[in-house]
matplotlib code that plots the C-alpha trace (Angstrom):
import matplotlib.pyplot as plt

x = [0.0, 1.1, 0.8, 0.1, 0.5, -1.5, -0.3, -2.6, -1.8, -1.2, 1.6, 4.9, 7.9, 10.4, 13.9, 16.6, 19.6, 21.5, 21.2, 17.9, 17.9, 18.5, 17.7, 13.6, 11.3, 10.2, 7.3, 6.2, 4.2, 0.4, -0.7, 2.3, 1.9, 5.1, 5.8, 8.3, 10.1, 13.0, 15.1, 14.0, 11.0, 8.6, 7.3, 3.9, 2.6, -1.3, -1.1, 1.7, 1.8, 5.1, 6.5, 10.1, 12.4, 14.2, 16.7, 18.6, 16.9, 18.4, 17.3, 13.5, 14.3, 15.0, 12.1, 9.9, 11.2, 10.3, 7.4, 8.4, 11.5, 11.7, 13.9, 15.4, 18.9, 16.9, 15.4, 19.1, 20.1, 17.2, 17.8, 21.0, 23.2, 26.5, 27.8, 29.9, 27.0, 24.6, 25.3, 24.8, 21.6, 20.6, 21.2, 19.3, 16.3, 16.7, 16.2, 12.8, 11.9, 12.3, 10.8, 7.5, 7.5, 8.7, 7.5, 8.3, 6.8, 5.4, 6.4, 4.1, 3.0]
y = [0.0, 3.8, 6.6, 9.8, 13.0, 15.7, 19.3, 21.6, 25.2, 27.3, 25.2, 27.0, 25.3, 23.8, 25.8, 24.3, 22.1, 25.4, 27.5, 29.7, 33.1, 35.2, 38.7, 37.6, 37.2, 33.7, 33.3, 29.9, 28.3, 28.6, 24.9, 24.7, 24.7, 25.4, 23.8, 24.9, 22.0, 22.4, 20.6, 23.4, 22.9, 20.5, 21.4, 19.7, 20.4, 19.6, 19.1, 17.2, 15.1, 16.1, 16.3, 18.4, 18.4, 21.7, 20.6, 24.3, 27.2, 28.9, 28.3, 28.2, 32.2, 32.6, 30.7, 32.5, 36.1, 35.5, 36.7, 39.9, 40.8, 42.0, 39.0, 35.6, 38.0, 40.4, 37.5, 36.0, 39.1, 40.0, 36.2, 37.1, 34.7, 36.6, 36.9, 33.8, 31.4, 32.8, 30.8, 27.7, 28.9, 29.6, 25.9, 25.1, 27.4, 25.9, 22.1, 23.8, 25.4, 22.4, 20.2, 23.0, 23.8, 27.4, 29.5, 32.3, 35.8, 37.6, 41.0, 43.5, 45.9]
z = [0.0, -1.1, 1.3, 0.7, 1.8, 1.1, 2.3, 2.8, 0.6, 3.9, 5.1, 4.3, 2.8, 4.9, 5.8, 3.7, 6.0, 6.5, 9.2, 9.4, 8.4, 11.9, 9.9, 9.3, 11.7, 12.9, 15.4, 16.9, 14.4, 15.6, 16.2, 18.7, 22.3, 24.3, 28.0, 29.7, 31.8, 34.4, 31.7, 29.0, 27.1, 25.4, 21.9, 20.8, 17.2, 17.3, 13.7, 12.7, 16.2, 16.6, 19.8, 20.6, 23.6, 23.7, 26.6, 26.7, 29.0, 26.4, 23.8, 25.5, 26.0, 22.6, 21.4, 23.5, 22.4, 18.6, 18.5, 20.0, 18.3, 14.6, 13.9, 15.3, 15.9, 18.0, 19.9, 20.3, 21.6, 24.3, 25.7, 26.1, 23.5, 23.0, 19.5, 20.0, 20.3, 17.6, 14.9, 17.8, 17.9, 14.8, 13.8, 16.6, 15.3, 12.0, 13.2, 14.7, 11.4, 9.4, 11.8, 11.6, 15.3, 13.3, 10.8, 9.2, 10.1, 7.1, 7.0, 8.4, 5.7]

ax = plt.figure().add_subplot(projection="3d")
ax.plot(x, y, z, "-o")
ax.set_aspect("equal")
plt.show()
């Protein structure tokens, strides 16, 4: 038996293998509910059933700041992730993304 997948029109396309793009905005993709654990975090999508261990406080700051900073950089730098460990991050950010848990802002006109 052939499965098939069938992807709705509003989903966006998945981030390529490189590091995400820190100078857009990303935002928590909206079927994603957040828990933050002592470890870090857990990640559920309710529509792909994915589920998401974010096991760096971290990184659970930056997450969390998206949707309030003009881009993932801004959000790096109001959780505090010196210069040094941005492009950590950003890789990190990008395994999200590609995994849906992220999406891309659209730019507000």
């Amino acid at each position: 038996m052939r499965r098939v997948l069938i992807v709705p029109a509003s989903v966006p396309a998945p981030v390529p293998a490189s590091a995400l793009d820190l100078d857009r905005a990303w935002d928590v993709h909206p079927q994603v509910s957040v828990r933050p654990e002592p470890f870090g975090a857990l990640l559920y999508h309710f529509g792909t059933r994915k589920l998401s261990f974010l096991k760096d406080r971290g990184l659970l700051s930056v997450v969390q700041a998206l949707s309030g900073s003009p881009t993932a950089r801004a959000a790096c730098a109001s959780a505090g992730v010196g210069d040094a460990d941005t492009a950590r991050y950003a890789r990190a950010l990008a395994v999200l993304a590609r995994s849906s848990m992220l999406v891309e802002r659209s730019p507000t006109p």
